[in-house]
NUSE-387521 format. One record per atom (N, C-alpha, C, O): x, y, z; residue in one letter. Coordinates in steps of 0.001 Angstrom, whole numbers, plus 500000, padded with zeros to 6 digits. Example, Ala and Ser with C-alpha at 12.3 -4.5 7.8 and 13.67 -1.06 7.14 Angstrom:
# NUSE-387521
513190494310507800A
512300495500507800A
513200496700507800A
514236496681508465A
512850497750507080S
513670498940507140S
512900500030507870S
513409501138508039S
***
This chain:
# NUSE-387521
900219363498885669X
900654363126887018X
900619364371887895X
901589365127887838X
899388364718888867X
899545365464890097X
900663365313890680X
901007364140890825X
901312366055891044X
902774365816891727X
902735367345892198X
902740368338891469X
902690367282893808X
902990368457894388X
903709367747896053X
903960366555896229X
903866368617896860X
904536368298898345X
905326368705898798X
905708369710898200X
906160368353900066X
907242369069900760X
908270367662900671X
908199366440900803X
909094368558900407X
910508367370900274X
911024366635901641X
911949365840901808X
909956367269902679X
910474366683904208X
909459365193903832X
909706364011904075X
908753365567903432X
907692363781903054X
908235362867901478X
908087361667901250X
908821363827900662X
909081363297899507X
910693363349899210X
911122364503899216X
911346362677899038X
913066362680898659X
912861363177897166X
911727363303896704X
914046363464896403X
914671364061895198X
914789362510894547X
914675362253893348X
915008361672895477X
915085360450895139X
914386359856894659X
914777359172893713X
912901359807895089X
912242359478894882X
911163359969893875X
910288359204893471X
911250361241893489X
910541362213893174X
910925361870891244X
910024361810890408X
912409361695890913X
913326361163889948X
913069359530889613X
913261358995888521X
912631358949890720X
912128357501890472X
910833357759889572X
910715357521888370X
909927358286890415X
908692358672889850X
908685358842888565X
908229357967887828X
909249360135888034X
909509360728886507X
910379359749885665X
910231359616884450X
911406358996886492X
911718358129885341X
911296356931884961X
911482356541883808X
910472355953886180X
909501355074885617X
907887355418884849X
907237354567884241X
907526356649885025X
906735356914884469X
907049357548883205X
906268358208882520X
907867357372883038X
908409358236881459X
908218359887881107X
908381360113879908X
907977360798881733X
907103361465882459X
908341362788881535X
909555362895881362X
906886363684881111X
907298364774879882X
907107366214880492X
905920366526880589X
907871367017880859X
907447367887881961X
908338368851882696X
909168369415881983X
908336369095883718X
909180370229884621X
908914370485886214X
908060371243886676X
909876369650886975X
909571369741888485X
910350371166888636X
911406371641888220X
909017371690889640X
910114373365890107X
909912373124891244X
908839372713891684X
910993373360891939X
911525372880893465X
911660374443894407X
912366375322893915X
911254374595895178X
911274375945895923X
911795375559897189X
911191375059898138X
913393375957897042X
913969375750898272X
913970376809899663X
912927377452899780X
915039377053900728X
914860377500901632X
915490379133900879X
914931380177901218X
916347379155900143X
917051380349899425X
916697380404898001X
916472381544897594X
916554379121896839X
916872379103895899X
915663378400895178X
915051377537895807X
915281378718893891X
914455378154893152X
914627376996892048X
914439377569890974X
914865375791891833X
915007374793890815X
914266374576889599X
913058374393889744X
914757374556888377X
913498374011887479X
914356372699886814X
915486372855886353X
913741371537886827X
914291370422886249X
913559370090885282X
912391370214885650X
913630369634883949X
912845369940882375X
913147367844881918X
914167367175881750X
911796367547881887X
912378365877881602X
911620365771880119X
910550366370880012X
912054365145879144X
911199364428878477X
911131362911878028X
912012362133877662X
910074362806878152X
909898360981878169X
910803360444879402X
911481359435879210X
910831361059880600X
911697360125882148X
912685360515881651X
913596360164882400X
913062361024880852X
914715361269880715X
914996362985880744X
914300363837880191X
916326363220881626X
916760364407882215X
917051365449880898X
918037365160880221X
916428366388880576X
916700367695879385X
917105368506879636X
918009368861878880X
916789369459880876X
917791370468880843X
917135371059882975X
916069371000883589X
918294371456883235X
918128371659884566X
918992373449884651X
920068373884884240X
917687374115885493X
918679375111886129X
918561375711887682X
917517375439888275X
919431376403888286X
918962376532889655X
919781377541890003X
920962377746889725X
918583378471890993X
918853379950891316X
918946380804890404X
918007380881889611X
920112381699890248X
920202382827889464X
921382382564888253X
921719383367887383X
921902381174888479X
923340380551888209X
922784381120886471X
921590381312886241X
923718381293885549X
923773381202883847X
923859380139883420X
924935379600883158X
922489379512883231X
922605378236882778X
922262378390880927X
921915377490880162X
922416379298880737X
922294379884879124X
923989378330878435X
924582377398878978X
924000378815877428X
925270377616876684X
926356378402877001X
927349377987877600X
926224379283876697X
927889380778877337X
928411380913878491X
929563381226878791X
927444380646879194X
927396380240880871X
927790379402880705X
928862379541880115X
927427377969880983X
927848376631880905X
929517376501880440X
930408375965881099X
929636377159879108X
930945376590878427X
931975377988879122X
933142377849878758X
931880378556879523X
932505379533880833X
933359378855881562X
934559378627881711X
931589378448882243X
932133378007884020X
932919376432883629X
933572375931884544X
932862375799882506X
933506374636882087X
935166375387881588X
936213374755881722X
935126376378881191X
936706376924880931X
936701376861879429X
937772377162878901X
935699376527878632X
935881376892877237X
935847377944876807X
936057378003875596X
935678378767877262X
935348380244876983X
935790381000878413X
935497380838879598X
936653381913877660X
937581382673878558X
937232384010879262X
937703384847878492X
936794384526880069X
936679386029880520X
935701386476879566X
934474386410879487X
936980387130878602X
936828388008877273X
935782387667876580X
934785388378876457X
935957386416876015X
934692385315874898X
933832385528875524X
932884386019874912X
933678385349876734X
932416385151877278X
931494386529877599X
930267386575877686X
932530387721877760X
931774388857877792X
931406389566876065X
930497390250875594X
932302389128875692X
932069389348874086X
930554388689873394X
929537389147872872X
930997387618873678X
929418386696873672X
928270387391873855X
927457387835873044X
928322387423875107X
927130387906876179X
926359388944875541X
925178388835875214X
927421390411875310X
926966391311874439X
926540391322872873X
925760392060872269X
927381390172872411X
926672390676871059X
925445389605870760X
924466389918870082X
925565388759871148X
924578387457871384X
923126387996871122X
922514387636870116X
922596388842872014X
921610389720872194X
920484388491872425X
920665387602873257X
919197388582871492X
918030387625871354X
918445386372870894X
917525385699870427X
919294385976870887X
920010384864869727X
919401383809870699X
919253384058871895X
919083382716870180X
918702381333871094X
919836380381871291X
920593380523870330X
920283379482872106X
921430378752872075X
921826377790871396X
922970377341871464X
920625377214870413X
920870376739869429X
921369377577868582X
922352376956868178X
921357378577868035X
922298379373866808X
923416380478867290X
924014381339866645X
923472380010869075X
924483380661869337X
925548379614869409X
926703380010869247X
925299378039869676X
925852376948869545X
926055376818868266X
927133376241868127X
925541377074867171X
925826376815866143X
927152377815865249X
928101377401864583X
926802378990865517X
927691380327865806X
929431379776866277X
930439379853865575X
929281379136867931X
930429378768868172X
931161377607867504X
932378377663867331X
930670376898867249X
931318375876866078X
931526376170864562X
932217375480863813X
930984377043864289X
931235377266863065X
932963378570862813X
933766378794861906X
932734379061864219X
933465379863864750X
934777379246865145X
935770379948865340X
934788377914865266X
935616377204865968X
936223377241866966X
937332376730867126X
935384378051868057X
935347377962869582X
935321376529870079X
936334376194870694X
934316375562869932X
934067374446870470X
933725373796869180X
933675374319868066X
933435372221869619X
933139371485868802X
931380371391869362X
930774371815870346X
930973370515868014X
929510369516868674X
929947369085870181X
929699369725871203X
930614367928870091X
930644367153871262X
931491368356872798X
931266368007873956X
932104369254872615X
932385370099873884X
930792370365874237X
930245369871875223X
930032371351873136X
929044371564873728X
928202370455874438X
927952370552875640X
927800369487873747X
926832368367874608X
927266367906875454X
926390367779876310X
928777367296875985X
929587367023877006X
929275368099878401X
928955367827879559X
929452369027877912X
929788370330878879X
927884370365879323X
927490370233880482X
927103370534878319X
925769370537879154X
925185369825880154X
924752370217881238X
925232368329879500X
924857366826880385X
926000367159881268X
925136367074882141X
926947367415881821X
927724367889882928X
927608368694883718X
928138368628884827X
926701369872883217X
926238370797883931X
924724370618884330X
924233371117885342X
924186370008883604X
922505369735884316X
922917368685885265X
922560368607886440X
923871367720884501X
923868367036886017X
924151367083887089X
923453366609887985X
925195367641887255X
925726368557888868X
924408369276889034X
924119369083890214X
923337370092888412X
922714370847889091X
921398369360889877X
920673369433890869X
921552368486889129X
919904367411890107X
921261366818891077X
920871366197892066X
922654366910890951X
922696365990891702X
923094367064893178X
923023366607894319X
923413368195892951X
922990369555894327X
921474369393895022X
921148369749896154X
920760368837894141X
919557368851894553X
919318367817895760X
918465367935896639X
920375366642895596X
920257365688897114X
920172366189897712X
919243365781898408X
920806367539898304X
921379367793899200X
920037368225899832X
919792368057901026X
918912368974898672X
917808369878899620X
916705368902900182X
915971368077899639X
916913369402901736X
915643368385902742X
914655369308902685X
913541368788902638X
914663370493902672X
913758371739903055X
913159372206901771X
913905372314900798X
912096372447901681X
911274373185900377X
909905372177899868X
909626371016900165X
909286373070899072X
907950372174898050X
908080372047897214X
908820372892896712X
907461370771896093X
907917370943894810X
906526370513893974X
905623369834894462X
906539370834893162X
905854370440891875X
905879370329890655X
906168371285889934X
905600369211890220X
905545368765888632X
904676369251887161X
903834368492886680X
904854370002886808X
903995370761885521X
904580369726884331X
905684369472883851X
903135369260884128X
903407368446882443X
903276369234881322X
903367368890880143X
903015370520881875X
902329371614880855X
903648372425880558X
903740372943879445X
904696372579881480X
905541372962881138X
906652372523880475X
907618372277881198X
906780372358879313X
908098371744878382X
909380372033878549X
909566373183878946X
910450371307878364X
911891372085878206X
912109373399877378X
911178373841876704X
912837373777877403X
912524375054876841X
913440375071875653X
914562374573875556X
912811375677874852X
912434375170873183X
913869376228872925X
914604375707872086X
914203377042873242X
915316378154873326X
916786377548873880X
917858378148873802X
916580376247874445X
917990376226874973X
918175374517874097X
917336373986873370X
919281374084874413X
919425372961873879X
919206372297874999X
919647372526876125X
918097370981874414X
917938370001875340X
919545368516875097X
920428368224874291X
919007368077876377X
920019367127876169X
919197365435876405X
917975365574876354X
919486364434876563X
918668362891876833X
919532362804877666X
920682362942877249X
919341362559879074X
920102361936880343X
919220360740880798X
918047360981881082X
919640359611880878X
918736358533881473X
919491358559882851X
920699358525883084X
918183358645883868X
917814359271885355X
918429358149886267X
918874358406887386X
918424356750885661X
919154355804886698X
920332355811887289X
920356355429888459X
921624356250886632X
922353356454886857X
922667357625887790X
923651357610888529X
921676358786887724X
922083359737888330X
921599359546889456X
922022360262890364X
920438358402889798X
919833358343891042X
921030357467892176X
921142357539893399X
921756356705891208X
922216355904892142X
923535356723892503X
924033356236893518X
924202357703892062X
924882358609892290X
924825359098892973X
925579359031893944X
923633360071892793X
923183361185894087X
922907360085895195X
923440360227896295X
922107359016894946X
921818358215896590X
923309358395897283X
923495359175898217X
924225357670896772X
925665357449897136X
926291358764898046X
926802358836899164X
925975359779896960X
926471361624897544X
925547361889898364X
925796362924898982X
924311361272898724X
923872361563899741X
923943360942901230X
923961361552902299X
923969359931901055X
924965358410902283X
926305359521902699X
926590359868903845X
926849359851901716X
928444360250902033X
928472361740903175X
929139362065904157X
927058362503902174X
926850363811902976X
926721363456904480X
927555363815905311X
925511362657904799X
925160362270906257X
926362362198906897X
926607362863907903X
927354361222906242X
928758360903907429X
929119361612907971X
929343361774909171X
929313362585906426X
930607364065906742X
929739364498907714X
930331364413908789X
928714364886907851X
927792365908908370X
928096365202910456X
928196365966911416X
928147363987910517X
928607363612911791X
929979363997911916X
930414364560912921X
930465363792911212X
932116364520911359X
932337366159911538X
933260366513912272X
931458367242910841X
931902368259910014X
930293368797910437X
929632369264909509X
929614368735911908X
928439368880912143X
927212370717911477X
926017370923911268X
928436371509911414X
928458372708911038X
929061373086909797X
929537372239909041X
929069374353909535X
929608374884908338X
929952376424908365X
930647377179907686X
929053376541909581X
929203378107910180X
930320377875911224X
930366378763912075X
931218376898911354X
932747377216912326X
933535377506910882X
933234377440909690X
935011377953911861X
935781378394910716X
936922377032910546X
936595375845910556X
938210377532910403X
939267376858910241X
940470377628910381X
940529378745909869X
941851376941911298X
942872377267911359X
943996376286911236X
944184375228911836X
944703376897910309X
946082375839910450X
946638375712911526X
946679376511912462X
947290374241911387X
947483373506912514X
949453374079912669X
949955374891911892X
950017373583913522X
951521373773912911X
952038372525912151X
953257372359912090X
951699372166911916X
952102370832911090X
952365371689909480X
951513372357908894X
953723371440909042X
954085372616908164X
953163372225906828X
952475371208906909X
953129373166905364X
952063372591904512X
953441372141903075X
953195371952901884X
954766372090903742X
956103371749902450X
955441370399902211X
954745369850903065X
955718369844900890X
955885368727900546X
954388368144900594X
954262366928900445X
953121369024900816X
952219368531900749X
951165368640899085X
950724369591898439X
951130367667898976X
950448367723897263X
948519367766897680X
947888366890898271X
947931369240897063X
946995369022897233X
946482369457895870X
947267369883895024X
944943369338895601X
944410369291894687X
943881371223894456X
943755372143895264X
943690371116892854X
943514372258892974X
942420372802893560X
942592373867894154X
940673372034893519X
940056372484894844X
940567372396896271X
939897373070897053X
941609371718896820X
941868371969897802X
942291373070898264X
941950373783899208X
943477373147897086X
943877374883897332X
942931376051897358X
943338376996898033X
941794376199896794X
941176377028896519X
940160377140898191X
939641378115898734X
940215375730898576X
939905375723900471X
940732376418901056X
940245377191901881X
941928376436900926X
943079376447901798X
943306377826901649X
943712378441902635X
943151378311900783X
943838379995900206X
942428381091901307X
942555382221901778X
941512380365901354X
940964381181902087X
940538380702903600X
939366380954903880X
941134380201904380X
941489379675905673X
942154381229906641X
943127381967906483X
940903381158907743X
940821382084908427X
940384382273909262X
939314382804908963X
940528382152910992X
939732382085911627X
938396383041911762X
937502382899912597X
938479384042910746X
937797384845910773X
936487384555909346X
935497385275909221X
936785383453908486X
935964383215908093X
935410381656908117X
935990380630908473X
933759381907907488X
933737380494907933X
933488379729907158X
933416380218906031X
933221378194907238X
933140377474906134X
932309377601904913X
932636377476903733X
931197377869905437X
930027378585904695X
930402379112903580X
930262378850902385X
931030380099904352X
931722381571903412X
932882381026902297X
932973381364901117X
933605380223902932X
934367379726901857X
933459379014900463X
933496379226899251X
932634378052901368X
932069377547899909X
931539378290899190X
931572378088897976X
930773379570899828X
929919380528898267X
930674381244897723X
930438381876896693X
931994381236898539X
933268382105897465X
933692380572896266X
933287380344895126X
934310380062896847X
934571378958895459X
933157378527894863X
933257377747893917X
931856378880895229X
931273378665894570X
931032376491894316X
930712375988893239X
931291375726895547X
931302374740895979X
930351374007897101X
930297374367898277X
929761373139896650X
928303372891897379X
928640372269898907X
929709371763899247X
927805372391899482X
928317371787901074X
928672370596900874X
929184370159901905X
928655369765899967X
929057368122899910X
930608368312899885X
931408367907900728X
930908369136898545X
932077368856898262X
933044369824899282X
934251369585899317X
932505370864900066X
933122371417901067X
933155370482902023X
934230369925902245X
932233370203902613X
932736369290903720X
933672368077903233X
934599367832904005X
933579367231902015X
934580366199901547X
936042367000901950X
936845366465902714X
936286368335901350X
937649368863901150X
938138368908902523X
939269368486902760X
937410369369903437X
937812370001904509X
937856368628905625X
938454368766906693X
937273367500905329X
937126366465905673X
938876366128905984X
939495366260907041X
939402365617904525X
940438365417903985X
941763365947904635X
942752365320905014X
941473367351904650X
942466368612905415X
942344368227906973X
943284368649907648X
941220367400907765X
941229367318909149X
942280366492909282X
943360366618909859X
941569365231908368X
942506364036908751X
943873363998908558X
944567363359909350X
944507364755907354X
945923365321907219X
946168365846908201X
947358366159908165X
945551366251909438X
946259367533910724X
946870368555910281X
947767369180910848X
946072368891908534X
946297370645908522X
945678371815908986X
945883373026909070X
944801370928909264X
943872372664909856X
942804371642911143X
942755370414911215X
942214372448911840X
941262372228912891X
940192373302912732X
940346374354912113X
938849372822913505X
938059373484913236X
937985374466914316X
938109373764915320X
937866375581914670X
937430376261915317X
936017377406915452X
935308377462914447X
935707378093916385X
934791378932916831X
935281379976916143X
936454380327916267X
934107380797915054X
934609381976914170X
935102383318915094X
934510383513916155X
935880383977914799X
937024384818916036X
935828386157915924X
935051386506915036X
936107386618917162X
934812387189917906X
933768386960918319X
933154387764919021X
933262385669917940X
932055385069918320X
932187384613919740X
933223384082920140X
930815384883920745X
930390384040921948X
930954382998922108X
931210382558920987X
931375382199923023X
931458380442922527X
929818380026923452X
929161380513924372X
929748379022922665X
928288378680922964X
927894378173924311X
928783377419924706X
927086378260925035X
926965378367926040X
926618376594926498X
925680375977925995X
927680375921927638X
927164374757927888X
925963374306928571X
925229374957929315X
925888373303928269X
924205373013928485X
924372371902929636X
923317371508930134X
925598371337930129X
925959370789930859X
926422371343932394X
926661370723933430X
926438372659932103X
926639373628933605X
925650373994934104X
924649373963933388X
925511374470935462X
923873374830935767X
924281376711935903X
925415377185935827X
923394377243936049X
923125379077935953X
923520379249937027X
924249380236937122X
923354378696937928X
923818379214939342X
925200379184939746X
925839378153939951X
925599380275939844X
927090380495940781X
927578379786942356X
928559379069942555X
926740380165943170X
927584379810944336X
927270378008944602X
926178377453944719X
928097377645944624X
928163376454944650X
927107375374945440X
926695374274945070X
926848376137946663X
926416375778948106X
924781375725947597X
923958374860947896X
924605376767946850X
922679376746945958X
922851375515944928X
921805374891944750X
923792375126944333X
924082374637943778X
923568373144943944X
922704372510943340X
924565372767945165X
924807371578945933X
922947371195946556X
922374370106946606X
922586372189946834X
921352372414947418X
920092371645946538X
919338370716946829X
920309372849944819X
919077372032944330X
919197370493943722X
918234369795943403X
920682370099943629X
920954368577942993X
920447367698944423X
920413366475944287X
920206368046945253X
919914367290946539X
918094367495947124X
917503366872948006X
917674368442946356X
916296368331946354X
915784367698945146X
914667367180945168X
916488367693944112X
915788367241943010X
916062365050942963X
915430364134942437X
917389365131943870X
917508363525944167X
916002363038945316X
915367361983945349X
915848364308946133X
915023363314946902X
913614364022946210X
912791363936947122X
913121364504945351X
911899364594944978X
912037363200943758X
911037362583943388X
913304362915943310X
912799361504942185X
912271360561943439X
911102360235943650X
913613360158944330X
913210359147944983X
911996358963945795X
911773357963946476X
910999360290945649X
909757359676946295X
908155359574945494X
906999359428945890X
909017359788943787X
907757359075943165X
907491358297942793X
906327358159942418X
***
């Protein structure tokens, strides 16, 4: 299957339809506006996904999942050396770090968050290599693609809304006075909230928590409608210039050209 294009003509959506009705054995690499994707299928079904610079190694994964602590994980890292993740997976269970099922749980959890980030990208080219296999070094996993399509469709419907609500990501946020006692929030919320500043901006918050614009805008969504925070213009910045005022100062030039430009419509 030739499979090349720009994702402004082709959806993620569709691209996942493709590979999973065709049963399709292979590796789409996605070249975004910042970041590079490789998604690894065999037989239409999802094997292993990684994107950008993220540690998608098994040490990585069972990390950023909280099975492995700081320490383990730098301990790991170093002595690990050439080891493949199959006998470093095998290593941790025998070790009694994790079980079988943490590890396979924790992977299919982590490839899947990485196709389902992938809704999000409108911008970039992609292409399909049948020549390129999953990679024989990491553990593959079997994800059947239907489910994740109708998911991501869903997270992507939801993105559009927020995105009318929450049009930016480069404004910041300030608490409102509406006090924050007695308010129960979640622990990603807090992790929004702890860095609330008019001086930083949303953006910035999400690549600090390390949280994709979906689920930033959901959080911050949430926090509007509570009347804890409002959005504002990041502090020092210009405010943007209206497009509804005209350049001219004195009023009287003013008055002048709205009265030539009425009688040049009315005489064509």
């Amino acid at each position: 299957m030739a499979l090349r294009g720009n994702l402004r003509d082709f959806t993620i959506t569709q691209l996942l339809n493709l590979i999973n009705l065709a049963g399709k054995t292979g590796t789409l690499i996605l070249d975004g506006p910042s970041e590079q994707a490789h998604v690894a299928f065999r037989e239409g079904k999802l094997a292993f996904a990684h994107i950008g610079n993220e540690d998608s190694g098994l040490a990585g994964v069972l990390h950023k999942a909280n099975k492995l602590n700081e320490n383990q994980y730098r301990a790991i890292a170093n002595r690990a050396g050439q080891m493949t993740d199959k006998e470093l997976g095998l290593l941790l269970i025998n070790a009694g770090y994790v079980s079988q099922e943490d590890i396979l749980l924790n992977l299919q959890s982590y490839f899947t968050d990485v196709v389902r980030r992938l809704f999000t990208w409108v911008e970039g080219i992609f292409r399909f290599d049948a020549e390129m296999l999953p990679p024989a070094d990491r553990i593959n996993v079997r994800i059947d693609l239907e489910n994740i399509i109708i998911e991501g469709s869903r997270e992507l419907r939801e993105l559009e809304q927020l995105q009318d609500e929450i049009p930016s990501l480069e404004m910041a946020l300030k608490f409102t006075d509406r006090p924050m006692k007695h308010v129960n929030l979640s622990v990603e919320e807090w992790r929004v909230v702890s860095f609330i500043n008019p001086k930083n901006t949303m953006k910035q918050i999400a690549r600090t928590n390390k949280m994709s614009d979906l689920e930033t805008r959901r959080i911050v969504y949430g926090l509007l409608q509570a009347g804890l925070v409002e959005m504002v213009r990041v502090e020092g910045t210009a405010p943007p210039p209206n497009p509804k005022t005209f350049p001219i100062q004195d009023k009287e030039e003013q008055k002048t050209l709205i009265n030539k430009l009425i009688g040049r419509i009315r005489t064509m």
